[in-house]
C-alpha positions in Angstrom: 40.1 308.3 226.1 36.2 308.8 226.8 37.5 312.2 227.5 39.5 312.8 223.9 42.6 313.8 226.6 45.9 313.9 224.5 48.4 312.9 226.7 52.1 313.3 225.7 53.4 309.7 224.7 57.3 309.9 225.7 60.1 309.6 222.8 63.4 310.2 222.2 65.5 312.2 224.8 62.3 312.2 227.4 62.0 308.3 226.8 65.4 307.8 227.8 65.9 309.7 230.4 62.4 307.9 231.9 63.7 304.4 231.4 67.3 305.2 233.1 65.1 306.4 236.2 63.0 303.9 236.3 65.6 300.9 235.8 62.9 298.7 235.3 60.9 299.2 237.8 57.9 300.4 236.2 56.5 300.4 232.6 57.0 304.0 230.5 54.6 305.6 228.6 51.8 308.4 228.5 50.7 306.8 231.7 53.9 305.6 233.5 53.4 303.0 236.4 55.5 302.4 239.2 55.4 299.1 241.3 53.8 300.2 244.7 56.9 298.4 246.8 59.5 301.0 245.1 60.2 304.3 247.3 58.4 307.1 246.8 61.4 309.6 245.8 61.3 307.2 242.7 57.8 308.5 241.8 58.9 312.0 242.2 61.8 311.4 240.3 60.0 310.2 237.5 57.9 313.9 237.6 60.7 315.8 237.6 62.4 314.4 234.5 58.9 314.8 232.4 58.5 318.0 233.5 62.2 319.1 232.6 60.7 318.0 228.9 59.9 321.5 227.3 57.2 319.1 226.0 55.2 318.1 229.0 53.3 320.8 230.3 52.3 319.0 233.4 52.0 315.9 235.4 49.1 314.4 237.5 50.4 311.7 240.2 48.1 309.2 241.3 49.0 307.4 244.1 47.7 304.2 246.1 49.1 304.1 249.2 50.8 300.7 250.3 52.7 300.4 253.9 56.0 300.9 252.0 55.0 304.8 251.7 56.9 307.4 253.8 54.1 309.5 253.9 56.1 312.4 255.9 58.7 311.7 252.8 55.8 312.1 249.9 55.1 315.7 251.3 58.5 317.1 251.2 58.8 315.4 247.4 55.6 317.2 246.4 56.0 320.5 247.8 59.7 320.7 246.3 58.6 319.4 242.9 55.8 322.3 242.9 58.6 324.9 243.9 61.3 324.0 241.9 59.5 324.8 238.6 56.8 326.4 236.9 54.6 324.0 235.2 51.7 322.3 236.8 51.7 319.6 239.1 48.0 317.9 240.3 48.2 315.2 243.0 45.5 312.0 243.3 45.9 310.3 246.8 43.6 307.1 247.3 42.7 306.2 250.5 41.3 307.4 253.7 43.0 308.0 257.4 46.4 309.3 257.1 46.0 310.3 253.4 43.4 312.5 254.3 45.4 314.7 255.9 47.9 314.4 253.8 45.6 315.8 250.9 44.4 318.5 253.2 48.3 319.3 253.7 49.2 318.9 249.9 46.3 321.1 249.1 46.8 323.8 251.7 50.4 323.7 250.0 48.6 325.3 246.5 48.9 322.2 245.0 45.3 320.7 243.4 44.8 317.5 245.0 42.0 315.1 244.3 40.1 311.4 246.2 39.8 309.8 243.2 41.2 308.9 239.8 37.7 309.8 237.8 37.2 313.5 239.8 41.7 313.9 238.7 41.5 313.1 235.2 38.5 315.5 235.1 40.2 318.5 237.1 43.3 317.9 234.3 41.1 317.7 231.7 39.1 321.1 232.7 43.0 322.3 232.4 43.9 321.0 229.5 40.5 322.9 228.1 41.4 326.1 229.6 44.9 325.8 227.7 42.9 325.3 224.3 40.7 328.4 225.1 44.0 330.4 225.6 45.2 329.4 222.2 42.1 329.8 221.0 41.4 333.3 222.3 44.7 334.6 221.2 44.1 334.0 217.2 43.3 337.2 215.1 43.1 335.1 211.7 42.5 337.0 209.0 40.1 336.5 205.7 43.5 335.8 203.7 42.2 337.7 200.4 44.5 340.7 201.2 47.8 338.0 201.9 46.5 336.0 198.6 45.2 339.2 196.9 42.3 337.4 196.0 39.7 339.3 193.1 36.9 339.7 195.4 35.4 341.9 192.9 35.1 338.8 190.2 33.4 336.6 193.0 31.1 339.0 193.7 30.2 339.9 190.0 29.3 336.5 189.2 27.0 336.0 192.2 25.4 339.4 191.1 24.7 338.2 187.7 23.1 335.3 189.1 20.6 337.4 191.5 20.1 339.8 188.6 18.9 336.5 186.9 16.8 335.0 189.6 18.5 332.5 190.5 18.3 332.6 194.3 20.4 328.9 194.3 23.6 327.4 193.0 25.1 324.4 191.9 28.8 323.4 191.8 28.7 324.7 188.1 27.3 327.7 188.9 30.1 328.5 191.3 32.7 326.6 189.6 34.8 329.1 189.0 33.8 331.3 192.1 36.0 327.9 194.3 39.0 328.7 191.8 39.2 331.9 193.0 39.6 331.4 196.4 41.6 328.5 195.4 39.5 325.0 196.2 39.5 323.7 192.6 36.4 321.0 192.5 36.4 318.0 190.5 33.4 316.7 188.7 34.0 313.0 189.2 34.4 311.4 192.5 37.8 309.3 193.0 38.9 306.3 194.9 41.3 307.1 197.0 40.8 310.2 199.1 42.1 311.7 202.1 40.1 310.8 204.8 38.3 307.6 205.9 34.7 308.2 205.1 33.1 311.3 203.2 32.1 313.9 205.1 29.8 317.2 205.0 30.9 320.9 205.4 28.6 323.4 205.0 28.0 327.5 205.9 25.2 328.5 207.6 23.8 331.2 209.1 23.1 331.3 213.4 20.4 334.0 214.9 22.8 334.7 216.9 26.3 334.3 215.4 26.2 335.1 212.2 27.8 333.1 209.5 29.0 329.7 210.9 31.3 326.8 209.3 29.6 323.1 210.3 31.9 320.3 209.7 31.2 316.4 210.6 30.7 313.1 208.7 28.7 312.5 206.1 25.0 311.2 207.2 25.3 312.7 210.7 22.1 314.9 210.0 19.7 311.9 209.3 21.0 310.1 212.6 21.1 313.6 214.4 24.6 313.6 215.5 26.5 317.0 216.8 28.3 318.6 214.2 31.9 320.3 215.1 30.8 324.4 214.5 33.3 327.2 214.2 33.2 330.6 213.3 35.3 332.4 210.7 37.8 333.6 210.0 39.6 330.3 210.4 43.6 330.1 210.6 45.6 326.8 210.9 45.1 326.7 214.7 41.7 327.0 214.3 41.0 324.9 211.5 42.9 322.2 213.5 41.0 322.6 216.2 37.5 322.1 214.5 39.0 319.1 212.7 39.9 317.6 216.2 36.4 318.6 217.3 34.6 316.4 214.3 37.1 313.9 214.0 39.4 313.2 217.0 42.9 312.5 216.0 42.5 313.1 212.2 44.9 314.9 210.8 45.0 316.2 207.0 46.7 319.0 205.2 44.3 319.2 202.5 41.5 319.7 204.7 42.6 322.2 207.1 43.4 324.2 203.6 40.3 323.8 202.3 38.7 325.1 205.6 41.0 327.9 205.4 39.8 328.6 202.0 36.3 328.8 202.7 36.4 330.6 205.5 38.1 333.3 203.0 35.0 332.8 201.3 32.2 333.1 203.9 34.4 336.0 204.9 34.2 338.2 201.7 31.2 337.0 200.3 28.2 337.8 202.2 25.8 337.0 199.0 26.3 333.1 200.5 24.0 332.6 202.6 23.9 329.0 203.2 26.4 326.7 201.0 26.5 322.8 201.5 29.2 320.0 200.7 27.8 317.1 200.7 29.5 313.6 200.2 33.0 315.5 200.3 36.1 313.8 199.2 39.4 315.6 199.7 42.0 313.8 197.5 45.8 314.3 197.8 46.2 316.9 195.1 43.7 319.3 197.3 41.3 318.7 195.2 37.5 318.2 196.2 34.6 316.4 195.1 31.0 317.1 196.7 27.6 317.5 196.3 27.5 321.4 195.9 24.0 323.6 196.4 24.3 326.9 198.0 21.1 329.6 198.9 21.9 333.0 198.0 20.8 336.6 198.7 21.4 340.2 198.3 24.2 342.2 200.2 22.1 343.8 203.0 25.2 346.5 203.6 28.2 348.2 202.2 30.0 347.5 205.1 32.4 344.5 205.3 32.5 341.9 207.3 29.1 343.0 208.7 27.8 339.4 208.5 30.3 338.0 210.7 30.6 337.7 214.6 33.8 338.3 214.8 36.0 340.7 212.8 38.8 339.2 210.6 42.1 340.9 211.2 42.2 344.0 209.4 45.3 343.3 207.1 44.8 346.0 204.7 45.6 348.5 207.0 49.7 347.2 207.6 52.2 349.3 206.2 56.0 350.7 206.5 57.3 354.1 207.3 60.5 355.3 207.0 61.6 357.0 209.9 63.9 360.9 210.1 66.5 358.4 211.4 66.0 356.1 209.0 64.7 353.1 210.8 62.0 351.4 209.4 58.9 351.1 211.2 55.8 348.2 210.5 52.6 349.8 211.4 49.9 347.5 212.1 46.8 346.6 213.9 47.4 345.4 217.2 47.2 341.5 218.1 46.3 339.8 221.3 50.1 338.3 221.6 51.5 342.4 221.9 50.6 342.7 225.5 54.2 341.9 226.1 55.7 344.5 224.3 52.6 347.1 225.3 53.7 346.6 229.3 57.1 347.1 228.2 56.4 350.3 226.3 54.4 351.8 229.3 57.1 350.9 231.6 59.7 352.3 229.4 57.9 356.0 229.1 59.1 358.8 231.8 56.5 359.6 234.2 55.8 362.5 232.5 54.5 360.7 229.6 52.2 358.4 231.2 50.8 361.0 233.2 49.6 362.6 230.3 48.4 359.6 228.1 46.7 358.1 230.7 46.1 361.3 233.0 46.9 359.5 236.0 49.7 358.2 237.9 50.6 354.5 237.1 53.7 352.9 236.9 52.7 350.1 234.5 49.5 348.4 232.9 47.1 346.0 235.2 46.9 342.4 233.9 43.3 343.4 232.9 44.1 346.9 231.1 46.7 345.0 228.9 44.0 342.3 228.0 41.3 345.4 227.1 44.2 346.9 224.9 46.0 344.2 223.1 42.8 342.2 222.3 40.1 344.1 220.9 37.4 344.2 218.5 38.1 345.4 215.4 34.7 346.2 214.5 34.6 349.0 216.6 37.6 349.7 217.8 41.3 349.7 216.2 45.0 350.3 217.8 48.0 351.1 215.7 51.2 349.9 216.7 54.7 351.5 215.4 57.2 348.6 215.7 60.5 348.3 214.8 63.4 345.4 215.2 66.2 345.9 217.1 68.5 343.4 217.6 66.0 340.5 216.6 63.4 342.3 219.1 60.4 343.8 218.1 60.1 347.3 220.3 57.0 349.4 220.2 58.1 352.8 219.7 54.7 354.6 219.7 50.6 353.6 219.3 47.2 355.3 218.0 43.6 354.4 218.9 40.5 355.2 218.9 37.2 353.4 220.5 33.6 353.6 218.9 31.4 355.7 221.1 28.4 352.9 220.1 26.8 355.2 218.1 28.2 355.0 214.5 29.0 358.2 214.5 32.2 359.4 216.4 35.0 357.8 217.9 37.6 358.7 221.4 41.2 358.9 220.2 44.5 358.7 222.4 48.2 358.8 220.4 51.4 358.4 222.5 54.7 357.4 221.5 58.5 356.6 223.5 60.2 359.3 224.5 63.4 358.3 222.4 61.2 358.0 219.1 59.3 361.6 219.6 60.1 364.2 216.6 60.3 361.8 214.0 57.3 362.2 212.2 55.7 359.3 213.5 52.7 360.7 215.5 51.6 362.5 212.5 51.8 359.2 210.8 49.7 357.4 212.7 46.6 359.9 213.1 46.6 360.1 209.7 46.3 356.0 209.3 44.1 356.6 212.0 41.5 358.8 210.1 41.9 356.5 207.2 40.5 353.5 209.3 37.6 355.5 211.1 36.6 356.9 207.9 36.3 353.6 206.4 34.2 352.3 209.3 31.6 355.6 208.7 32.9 357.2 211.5 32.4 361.4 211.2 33.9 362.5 214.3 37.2 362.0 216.4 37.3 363.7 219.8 40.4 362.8 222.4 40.9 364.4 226.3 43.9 366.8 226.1 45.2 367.9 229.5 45.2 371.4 229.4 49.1 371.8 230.7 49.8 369.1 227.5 50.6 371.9 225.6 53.1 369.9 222.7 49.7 367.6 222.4 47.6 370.3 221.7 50.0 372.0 219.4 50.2 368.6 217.1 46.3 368.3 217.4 45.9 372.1 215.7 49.1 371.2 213.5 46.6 368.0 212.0 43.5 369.7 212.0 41.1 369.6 215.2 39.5 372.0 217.0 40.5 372.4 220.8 38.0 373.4 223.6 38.0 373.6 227.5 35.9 370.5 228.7 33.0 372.2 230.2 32.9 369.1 232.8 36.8 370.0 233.9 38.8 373.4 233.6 41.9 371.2 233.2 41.5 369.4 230.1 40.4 370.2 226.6 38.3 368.6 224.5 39.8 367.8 220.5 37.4 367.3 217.9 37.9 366.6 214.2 35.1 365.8 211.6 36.7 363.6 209.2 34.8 364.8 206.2 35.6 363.7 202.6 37.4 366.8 201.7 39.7 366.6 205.1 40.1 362.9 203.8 41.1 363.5 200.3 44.3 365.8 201.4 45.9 363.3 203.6 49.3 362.8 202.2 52.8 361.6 203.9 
């Protein structure tokens, strides 16, 4: 508990089949005891059947040894238990002598084994972290305005007037109708009943560091110097949960993981905030909110969006359909972190031809770490297209287009490639042209890609869309493509 560890508390089928194992010999339940003169296959027993629970993603078994043990028994279990399936298994054995071989044994086995209960519930709980991070790390939320189509425009009007006016603050009338727009509607008279159990105090603020930043705890917690929860947007659901857990463990509410959603839209699109506070904040049933509103604001500093913010929402507006020469439909969008499965699948799936020439080199398929680099990137300065259709309920990535930011503002490396089944259907031209679109919009003036110099089909499309092809001066046997994506070159893209 001192560790905020959720453990899975048994129900239903799981509950059952625990209880008809244990036969009373033991009491059930997110820690489940067993008396210590019952055999030890019963322990492992009990393991297994958890583990069989899609559910329980792993079990830690602490055990005190008594004289009833079969210690040369408890190995066997163990190691079986850890072979016969996936999930994780950690072992506690208390005791010196003969269990300290036995740990040495268990442990030698691949199997994390720990001396004492306090250093076991630790290790699990560094695991049960690690999982959260993974969650964490594969979210690409993005600002919602495009999904909502949300009048940015209006919002940022009204905070114009208000700078044109010299008003450098803002109350909850002032921005009234700036919340209705991104959908928080406040109230202007506190309620009774609300949501959660005491007020509490969200406000935007800006890091050295970070950037914009969302800070979420109860109210008060500033005068007694209490840790706030802090996240950076853009939030989703995940991540809104998440920061909720963080402030408040095992608080739950609808209403507030929409309103975090909602301004995290607006810390997103509106850069003019620069700090906003929510004090004595009441979130009622109906999703509406009353608090203490006063926000700080300031002139745009750039044109470009999203500047403000650490980390790049994902870049919805660039999603689209194309309708393929055989008719099939295919979504192209920016790439998210959860495509590495259908990227290693593409790669494998290309003839050898193919990969030799996208990646100029011979590999069969894509290292653990060059999936991670190209399925979860930075938007900011880098972007991958993906071509995906559905086939029988599948998503398969027919073909891809990216380009990475050479750091300097300025120009950009681009590499296109698609399946071998899904080449001469007007898909490659496609996607350099959505391509272009998205570097031009992030100020980018150049594109330049490595050609090898026997690609000759490549270099044929590259002329066909525009660039200019010259021998690399650095190696005879590749060429050098290079298109300045000026406003004129920009204004005749067409399908």
């Amino acid at each position: 508990m001192e560790l905020n560890i959720d453990l899975l508390t048994p129900e239903g089928e799981l509950c059952e089949k625990l209880e008809s194992t244990m036969m009373g010999r033991g009491g059930i339940g997110s820690v489940t005891t067993v008396w210590a003169s019952c055999a030890t296959d019963l322990f492992i027993d009990l393991a297994a059947d958890a583990l069989s629970s899609p559910q329980c993603g792993g079990v830690l078994l602490t055990l005190s040894p008594t004289a009833l043990i079969d210690i040369d028994s408890l190995y066997d279990l163990i190691t079986k238990l850890h072979r016969d399936q996936k999930k994780l298994v950690m072992v506690c054995l208390l005791g010196g002598g003969n269990m300290t071989n036995m740990r040495t044994r268990i442990n030698e086995a691949g199997i994390p084994t720990f001396r004492t209960p306090e250093t076991a519930i630790e290790g699990f709980q560094f695991l049960v972290q690690f999982q959260r991070n993974q969650l964490l790390a594969k979210q690409s939320p993005d600002s919602h305005a495009f999904r909502f189509k949300i009048d940015v425009s209006e919002a940022t009007n009204s905070l114009n007037e208000l700078l044109k006016a010299g008003q450098s603050t803002a109350t909850a009338d002032d921005l009234r109708s700036i919340f209705e727009l991104f959908h928080i509607p406040l109230i202007s008279r506190r309620q009774a009943s609300h949501q959660l159990l005491a007020p509490i105090h969200l406000r935007v603020f800006q890091d050295a560091v970070f950037g914009s930043a969302i800070g979420l705890s109860l109210e008060g917690v500033h005068q007694h110097k209490q840790v706030e929860a802090v996240a950076l947007p853009p939030l989703n659901t995940v991540l809104a949960k998440d920061l909720i857990q963080r402030a408040f463990h095992g608080e739950e509410s609808f209403e507030l993981e929409s309103l975090l959603r909602n301004l995290s839209t607006m810390v997103c699109e509106l850069p003019e905030i620069e700090s906003l506070e929510l004090a004595d904040l009441r979130v009622h049933e109906t999703g509406s909110v009353y608090a203490d509103v006063t926000a700080m604001l300031r002139p745009r500093k750039s044109e470009r969006r999203y500047e403000h913010l650490a980390i790049h929402p994902y870049p919805r507006q660039w999603v689209s359909e194309r309708i393929l020469k055989n008719d099939e439909v295919a979504t192209v969008r920016p790439v998210l972190p959860r495509d590495a499965v259908i990227l290693a699948d593409f790669v494998r799936s290309m003839s050898h031809e193919t990969r030799y020439f996208r990646f100029i080199s011979n590999i069969s398929e894509l290292t653990p770490r060059m999936l991670a680099s190209m399925s979860h990137i930075d938007y900011d300065r880098e972007m991958a297209l993906l071509a995906v259709i559905n086939r029988d309920g599948e998503d398969l990535l027919i073909g891809t287009a990216r380009y990475v930011d050479n750091f300097d503002d300025q120009s950009c490396e681009f590499a296109v490639v698609l399946g071998d089944e899904f080449q001469g259907l007007g898909l490659a031209s496609y996607l350099m042209r959505q391509l272009f679109k998205v570097a031009a919009d992030k100020g980018i003036k150049v594109m330049k890609g490595i050609v090898l110099a026997e690609n000759k089909r490549m270099i044929a499309f590259c002329r066909h869309l525009g660039f200019t092809i010259q021998r690399d001066p650095d190696d005879f046997g590749q060429v050098v493509a290079t298109i300045k994506l000026t406003p004129n070159m920009l204004s005749k893209l067409s399908d």
